[in-house]
VEXBA-812633 format. One line per field, with one value per residue (C-alpha): residue number from 1; residue in three letters; x, y, z. Coordinates in Angstrom, 1 decimal. Example, Ala and Ser with C-alpha at 12.3 -4.5 7.8 and 13.67 -1.06 7.14 Angstrom:
resi: [1; 2]
resn: [Ala; Ser]
x: [12.3; 13.7]
y: [-4.5; -1.1]
z: [7.8; 7.1]
This chain:
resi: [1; 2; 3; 4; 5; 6; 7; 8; 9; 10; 11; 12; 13; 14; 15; 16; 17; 18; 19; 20; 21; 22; 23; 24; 25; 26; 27; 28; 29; 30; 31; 32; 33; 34; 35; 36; 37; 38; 39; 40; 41; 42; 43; 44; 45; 46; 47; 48; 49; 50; 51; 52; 53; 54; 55; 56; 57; 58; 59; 60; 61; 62; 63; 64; 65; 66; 67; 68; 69; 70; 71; 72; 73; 74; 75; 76; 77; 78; 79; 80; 81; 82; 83; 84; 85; 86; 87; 88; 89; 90; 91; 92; 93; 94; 95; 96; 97; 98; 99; 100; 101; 102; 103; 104; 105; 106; 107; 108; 109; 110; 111; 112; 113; 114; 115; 116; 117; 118; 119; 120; 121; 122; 123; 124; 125; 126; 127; 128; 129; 130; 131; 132; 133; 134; 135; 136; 137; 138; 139; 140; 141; 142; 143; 144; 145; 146; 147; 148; 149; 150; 151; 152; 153; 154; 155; 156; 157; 158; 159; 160; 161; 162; 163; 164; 165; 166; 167; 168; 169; 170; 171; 172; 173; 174; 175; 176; 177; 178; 179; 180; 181; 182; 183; 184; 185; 186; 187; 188; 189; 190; 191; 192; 193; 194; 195; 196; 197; 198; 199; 200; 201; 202; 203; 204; 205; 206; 207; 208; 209; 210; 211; 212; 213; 214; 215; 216; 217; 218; 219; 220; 221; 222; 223; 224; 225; 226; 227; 228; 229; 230; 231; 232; 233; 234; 235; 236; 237; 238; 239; 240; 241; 242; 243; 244; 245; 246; 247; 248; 249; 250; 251; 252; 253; 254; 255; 256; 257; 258; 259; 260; 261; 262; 263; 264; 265; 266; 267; 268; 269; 270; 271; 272; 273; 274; 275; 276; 277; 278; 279; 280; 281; 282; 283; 284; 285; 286; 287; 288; 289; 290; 291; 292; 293; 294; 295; 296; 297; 298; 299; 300; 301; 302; 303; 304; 305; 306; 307; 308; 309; 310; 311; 312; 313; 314; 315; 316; 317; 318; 319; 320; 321; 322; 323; 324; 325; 326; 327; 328; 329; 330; 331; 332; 333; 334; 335; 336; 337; 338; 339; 340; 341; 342; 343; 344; 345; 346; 347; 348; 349; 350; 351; 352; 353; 354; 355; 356; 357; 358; 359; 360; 361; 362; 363; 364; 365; 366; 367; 368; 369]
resn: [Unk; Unk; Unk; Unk; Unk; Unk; Unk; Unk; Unk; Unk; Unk; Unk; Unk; Unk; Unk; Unk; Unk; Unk; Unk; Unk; Unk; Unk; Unk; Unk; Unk; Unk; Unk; Unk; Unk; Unk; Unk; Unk; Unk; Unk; Unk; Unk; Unk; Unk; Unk; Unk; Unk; Unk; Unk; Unk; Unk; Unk; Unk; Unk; Unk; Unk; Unk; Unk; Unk; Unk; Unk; Unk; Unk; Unk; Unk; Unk; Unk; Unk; Unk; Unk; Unk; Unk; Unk; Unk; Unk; Unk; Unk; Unk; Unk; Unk; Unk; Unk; Unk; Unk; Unk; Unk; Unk; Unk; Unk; Unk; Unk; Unk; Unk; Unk; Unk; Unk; Unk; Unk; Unk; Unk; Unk; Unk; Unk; Unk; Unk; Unk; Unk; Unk; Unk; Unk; Unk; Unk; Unk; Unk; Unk; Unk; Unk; Unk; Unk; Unk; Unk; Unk; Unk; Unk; Unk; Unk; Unk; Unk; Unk; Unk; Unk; Unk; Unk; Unk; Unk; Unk; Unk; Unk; Unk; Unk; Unk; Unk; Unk; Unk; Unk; Unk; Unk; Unk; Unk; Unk; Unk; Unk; Unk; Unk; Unk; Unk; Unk; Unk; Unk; Unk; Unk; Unk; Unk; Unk; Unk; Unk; Unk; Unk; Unk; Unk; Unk; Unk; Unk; Unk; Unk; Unk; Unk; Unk; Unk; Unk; Unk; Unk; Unk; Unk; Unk; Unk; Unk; Unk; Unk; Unk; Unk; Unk; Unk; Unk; Unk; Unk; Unk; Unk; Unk; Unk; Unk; Unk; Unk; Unk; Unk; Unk; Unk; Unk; Unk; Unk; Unk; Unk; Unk; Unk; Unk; Unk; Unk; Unk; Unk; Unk; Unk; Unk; Unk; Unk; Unk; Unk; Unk; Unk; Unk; Unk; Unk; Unk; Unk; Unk; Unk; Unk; Unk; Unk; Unk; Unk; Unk; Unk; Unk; Unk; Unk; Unk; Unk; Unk; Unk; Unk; Unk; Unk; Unk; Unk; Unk; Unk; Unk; Unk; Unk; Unk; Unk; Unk; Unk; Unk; Unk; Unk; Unk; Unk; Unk; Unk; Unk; Unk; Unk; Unk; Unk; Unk; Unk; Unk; Unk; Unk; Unk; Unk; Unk; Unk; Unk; Unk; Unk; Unk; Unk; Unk; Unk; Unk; Unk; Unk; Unk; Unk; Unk; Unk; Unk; Unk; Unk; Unk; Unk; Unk; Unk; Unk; Unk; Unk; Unk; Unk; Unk; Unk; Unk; Unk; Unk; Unk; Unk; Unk; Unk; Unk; Unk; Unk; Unk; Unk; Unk; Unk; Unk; Unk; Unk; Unk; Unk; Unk; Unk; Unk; Unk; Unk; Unk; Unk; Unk; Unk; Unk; Unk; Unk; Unk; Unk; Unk; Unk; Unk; Unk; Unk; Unk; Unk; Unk; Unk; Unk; Unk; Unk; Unk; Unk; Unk; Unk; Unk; Unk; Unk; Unk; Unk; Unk; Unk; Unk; Unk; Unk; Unk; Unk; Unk; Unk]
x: [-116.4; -119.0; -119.3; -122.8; -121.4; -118.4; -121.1; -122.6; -119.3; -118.5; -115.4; -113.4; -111.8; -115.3; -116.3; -112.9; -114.6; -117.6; -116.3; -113.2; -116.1; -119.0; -116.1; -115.0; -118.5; -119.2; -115.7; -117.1; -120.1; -117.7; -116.8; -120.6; -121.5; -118.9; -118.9; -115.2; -115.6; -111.6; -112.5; -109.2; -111.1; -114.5; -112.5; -111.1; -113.9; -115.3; -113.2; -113.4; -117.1; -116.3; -114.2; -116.6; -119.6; -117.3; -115.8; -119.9; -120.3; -117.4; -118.2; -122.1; -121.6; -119.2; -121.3; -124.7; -122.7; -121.4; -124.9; -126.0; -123.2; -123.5; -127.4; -126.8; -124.5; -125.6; -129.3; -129.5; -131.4; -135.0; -137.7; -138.2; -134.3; -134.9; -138.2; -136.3; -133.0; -135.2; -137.2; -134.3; -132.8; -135.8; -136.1; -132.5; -133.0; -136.3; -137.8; -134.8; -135.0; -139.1; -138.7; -135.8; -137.5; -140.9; -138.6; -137.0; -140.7; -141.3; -138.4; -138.7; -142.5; -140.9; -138.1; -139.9; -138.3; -139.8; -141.4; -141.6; -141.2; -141.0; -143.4; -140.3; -138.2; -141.0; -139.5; -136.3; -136.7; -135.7; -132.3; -133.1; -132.1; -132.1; -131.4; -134.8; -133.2; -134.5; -134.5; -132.4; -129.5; -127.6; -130.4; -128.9; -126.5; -129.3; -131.1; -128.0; -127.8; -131.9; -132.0; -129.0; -130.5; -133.5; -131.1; -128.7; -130.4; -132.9; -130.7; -128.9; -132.4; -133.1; -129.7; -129.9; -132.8; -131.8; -127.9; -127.9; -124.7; -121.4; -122.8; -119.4; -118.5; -122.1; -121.6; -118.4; -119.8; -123.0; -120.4; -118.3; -120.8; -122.7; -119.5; -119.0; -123.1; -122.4; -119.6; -121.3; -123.8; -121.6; -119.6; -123.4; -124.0; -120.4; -121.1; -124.7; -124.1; -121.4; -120.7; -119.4; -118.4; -118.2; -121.5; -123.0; -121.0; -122.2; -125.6; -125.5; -123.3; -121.9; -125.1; -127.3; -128.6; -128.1; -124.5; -123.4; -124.4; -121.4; -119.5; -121.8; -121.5; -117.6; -118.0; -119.2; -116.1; -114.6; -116.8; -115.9; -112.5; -113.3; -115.2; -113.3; -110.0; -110.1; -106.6; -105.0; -106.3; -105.6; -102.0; -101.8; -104.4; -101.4; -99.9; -103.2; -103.6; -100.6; -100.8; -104.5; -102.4; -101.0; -103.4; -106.1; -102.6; -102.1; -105.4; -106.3; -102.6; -101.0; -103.5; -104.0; -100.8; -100.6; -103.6; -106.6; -109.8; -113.1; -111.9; -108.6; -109.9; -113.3; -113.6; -111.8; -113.8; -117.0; -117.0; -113.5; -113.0; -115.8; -114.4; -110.9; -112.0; -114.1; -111.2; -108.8; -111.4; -111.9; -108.4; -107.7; -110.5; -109.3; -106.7; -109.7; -112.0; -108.9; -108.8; -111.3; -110.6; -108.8; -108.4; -107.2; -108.8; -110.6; -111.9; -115.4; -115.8; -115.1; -117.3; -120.1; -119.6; -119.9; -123.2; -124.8; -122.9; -126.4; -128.7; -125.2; -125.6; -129.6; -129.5; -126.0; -126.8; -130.2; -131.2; -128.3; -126.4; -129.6; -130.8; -127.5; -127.1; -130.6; -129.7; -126.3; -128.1; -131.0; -128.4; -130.7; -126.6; -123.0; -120.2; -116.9; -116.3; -114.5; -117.7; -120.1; -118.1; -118.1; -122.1; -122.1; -120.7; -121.8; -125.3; -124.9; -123.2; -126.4; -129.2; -128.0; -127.6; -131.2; -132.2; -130.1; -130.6; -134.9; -135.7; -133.1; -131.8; -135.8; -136.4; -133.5; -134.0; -137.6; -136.7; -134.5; -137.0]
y: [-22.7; -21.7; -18.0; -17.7; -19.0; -16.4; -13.3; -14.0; -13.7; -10.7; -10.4; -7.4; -7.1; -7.2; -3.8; -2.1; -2.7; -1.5; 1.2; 2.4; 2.4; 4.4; 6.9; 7.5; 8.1; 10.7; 12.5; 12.5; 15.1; 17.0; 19.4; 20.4; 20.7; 23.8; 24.7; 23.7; 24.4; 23.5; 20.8; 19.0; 18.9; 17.6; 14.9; 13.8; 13.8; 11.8; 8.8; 8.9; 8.2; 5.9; 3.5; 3.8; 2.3; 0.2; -1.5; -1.7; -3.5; -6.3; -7.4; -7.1; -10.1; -12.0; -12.4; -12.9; -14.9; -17.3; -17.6; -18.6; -20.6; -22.7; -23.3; -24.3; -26.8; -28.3; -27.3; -27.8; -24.5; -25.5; -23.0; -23.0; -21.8; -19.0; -17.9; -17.6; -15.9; -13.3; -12.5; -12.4; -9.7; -7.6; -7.6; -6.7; -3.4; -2.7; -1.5; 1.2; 1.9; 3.1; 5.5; 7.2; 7.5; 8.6; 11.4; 12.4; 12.9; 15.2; 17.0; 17.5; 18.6; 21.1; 22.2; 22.5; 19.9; 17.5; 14.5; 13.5; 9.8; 9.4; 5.9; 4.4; 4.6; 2.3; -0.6; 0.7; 1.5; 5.3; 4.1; 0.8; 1.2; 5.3; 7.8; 9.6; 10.3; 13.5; 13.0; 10.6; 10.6; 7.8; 5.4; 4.4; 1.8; 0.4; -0.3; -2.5; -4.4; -4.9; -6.6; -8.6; -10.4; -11.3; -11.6; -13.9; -16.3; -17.3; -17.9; -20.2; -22.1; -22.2; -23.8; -26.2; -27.1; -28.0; -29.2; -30.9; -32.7; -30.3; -27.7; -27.0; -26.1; -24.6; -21.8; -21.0; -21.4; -19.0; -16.3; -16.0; -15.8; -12.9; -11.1; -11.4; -10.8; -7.6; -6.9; -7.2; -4.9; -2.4; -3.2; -3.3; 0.5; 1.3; 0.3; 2.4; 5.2; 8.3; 9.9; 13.3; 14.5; 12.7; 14.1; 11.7; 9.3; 9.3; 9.3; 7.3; 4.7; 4.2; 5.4; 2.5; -0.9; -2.9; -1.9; -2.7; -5.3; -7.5; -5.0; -7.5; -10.1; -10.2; -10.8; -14.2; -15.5; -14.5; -16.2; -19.3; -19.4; -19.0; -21.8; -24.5; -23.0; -21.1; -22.4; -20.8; -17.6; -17.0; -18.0; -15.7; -13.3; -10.3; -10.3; -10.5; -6.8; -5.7; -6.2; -4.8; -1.6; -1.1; -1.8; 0.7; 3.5; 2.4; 3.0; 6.3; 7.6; 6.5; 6.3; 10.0; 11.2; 9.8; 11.3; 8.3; 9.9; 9.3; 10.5; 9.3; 5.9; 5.6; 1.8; 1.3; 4.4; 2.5; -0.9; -2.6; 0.5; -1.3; -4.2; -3.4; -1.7; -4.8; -6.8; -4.6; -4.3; -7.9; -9.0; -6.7; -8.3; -11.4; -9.8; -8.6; -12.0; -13.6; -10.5; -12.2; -10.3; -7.1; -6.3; -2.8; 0.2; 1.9; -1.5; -1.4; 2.2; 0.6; -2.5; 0.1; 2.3; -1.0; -2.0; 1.5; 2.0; 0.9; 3.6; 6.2; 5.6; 6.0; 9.4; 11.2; 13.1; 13.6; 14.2; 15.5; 16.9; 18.7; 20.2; 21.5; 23.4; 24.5; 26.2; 27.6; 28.9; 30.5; 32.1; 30.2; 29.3; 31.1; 28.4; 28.3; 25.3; 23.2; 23.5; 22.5; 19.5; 18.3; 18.9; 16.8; 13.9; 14.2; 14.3; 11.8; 9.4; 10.7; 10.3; 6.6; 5.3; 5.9; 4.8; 2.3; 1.1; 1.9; 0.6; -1.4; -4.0; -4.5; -5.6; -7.9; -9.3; -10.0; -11.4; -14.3; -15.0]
z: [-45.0; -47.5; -48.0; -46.9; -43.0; -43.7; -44.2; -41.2; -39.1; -41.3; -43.6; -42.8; -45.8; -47.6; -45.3; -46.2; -50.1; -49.0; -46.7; -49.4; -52.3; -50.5; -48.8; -52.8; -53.7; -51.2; -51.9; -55.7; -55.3; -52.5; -55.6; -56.6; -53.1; -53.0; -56.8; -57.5; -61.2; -62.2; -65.1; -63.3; -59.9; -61.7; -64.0; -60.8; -59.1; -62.0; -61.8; -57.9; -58.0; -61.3; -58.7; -55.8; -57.9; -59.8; -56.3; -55.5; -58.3; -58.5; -54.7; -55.2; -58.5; -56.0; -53.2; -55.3; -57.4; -54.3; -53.4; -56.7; -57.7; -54.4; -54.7; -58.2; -57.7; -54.3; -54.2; -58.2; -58.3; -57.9; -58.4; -55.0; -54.5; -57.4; -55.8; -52.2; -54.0; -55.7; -52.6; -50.1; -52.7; -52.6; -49.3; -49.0; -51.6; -52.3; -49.0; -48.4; -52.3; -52.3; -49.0; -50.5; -53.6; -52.0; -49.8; -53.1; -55.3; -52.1; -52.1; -56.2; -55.8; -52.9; -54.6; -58.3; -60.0; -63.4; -62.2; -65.9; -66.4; -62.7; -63.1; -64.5; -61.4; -59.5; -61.7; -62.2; -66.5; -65.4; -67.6; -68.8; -72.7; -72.5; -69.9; -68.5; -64.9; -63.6; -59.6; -57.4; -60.0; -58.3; -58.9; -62.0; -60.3; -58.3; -62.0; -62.9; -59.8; -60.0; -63.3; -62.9; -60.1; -62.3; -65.0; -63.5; -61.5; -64.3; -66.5; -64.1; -63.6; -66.8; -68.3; -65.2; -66.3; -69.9; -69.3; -66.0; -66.8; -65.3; -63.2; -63.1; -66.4; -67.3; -64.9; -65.8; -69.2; -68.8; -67.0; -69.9; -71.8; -70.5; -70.5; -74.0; -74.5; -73.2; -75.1; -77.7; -76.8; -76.3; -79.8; -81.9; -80.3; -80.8; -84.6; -84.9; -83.2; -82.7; -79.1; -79.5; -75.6; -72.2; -71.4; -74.2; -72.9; -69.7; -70.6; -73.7; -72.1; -69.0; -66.9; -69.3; -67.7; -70.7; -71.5; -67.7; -66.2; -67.3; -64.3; -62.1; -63.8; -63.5; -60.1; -60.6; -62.3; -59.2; -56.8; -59.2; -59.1; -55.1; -55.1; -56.4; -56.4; -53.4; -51.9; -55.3; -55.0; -51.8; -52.5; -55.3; -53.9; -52.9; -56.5; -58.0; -56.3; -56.7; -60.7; -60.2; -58.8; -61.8; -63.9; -62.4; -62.9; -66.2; -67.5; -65.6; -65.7; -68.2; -70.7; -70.1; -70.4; -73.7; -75.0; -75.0; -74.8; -76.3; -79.7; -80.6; -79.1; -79.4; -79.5; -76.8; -74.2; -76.0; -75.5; -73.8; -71.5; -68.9; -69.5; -68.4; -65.4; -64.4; -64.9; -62.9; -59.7; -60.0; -60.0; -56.5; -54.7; -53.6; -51.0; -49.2; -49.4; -47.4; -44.9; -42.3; -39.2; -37.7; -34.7; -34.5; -33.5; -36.3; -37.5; -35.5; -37.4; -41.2; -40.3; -38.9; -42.4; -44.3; -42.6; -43.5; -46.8; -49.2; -46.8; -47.2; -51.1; -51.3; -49.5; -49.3; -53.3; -54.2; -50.2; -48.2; -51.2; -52.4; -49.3; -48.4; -51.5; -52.0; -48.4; -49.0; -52.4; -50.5; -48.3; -45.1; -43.7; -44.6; -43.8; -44.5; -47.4; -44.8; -42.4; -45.3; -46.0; -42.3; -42.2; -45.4; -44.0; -40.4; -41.9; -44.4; -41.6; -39.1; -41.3; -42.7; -39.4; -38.3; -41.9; -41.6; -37.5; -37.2; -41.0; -42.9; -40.5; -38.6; -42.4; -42.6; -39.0; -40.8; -43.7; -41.6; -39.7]
């Protein structure tokens, strides 16, 4: 069964991904929400919102991967199949992307905020090659998933238009390397530049299109190795995750305790640091391609969550986040910090449905047609 007949039965171990990741995200901004200024509570914070967008970004390369990887080698990937690719995609993430964006240039012009360089976030350049973000913050991610799926695809038509031989081979071949393209990105600035704090680092780095997309691309090696050796993985799928377990504690655990950081190991928090997380999320996903169905009580809530996890991630910061604490600030509600956490997420949950039910899936159910 071809994954595209598998999404539309739904794999549940795919919304557990998507649930798990967008939950983490939303636990991330939990500590600005209520100023929890410990740096402990904000690093931790940190690498809770790293793995949310990081689990977004290995499962969003293996199912666009799947689909390109199966038009590729059974459609050949005509321009007619790259045309329809790109178009489903935007349909998919633009539409949501432009109202958010719209409600958050209202809400800056309300609130007083810079619109400077907001022209950029219309084609998603607000951190192409440099960081210019001033509004919707979390946009950043949706950059790197927008130009892979230019990126990606033509490439593929390209190279199958040139080496028609192994289709095989050549995408396994053009995976590889991207990876190491974007390596060696990350290597060339880690050569011609200095980063002095994480803040740089975040800015400089980790939040910039060009020096990310390989956490996409990763993905695809996955969807690969599902495609032709699908029996394998599923047969090793449990230890897979289990060594992904301890990979993920050695490098946020471990590491710490003995002292990595951005300046005793700067070529490693600069370039193979993405890499390794990549790797790690990758290597843990399998379990949940082969989780097709559950049964139990609380799995109609994670499969609802999953379907309104991309409206969730467009409005729970720069919209819910923002008008909470511009009303806490202004003194407009007094709650305890347990209540303003429970309006966070009943809002966020409230607001993404109807986003979600009345604007998102009418444009799907149009674009299928």
């Amino acid at each position: 069964m071809s994954i595209q007949s598998k999404n539309k039965q739904r794999i549940f171990g795919l919304d557990v991904v998507r649930a798990l990741a967008i939950i983490l995200v939303l636990f991330s901004h939990v500590y600005y929400l209520i100023d929890l200024n410990h740096p402990s509570i904000i690093a931790l914070s940190g690498l809770i919102g790293f793995t949310g967008v990081e689990l977004f970004f290995v499962l969003s390369g293996f199912l666009i991967g799947s689909i390109l990887l199966k038009n590729y080698v059974e459609h050949n990937f005509t321009k007619k199949d790259l045309f329809v690719f790109l178009k489903r995609r935007w349909f998919r993430t633009l539409p949501s992307y432009y109202l958010v964006l719209f409600l958050n240039i209202i809400l800056a012009l309300f609130m007083g905020y810079s619109l400077e360089n907001i022209g950029r976030y219309f084609f998603f350049l607000q951190n192409f090659s440099a960081y210019y973000i001033t509004i919707f913050s979390e946009s950043w991610s949706l950059s790197v998933e927008e130009f892979t799926y230019i990126l990606a695809p033509v490439i593929l038509f390209i190279v199958g238009k040139i080496w028609n031989y192994n289709r095989k081979i050549s995408f396994l071949l053009i995976t590889l390397l991207l990876l190491f393209f974007f390596n060696g990105v990350r290597y060339f600035y880690y050569l011609n530049s200095s980063i002095n704090d994480m803040d740089q680092w975040n800015t400089q780095l980790k939040l910039i299109v060009i020096y990310r997309v390989d956490a996409i691309i990763i993905g695809f090696l996955v969807a690969w190795i599902h495609y032709y050796y699908g029996n394998l993985l599923k047969k090793y799928s449990v230890y897979l995750f289990i060594i992904a377990v301890h990979l993920y504690f050695l490098q946020f655990v471990v590491f710490n305790v003995y002292g990595f950081d951005i300046h005793t190991q700067p070529l490693y928090f600069r370039v193979f640091y993405f890499t390794f997380c990549a790797f790690t999320f990758a290597m843990g996903l399998p379990v949940f391609i082969y989780w097709e169905k559950a049964n139990f009580k609380i799995s109609k809530i994670i499969t609802g969550i999953s379907k309104i996890s991309y409206s969730m991630y467009l409005l729970h910061y720069s919209i819910i986040t923002v008008i909470l604490k511009k009303m806490l600030y202004d003194k407009y509600i007094i709650l305890s910090n347990i209540l303003v956490i429970v309006l966070y997420f009943l809002g966020t949950f409230v607001f993404s449905y109807f986003l979600y039910r009345f604007y998102e899936k009418p444009l799907m159910q149009l674009r299928d047609k």
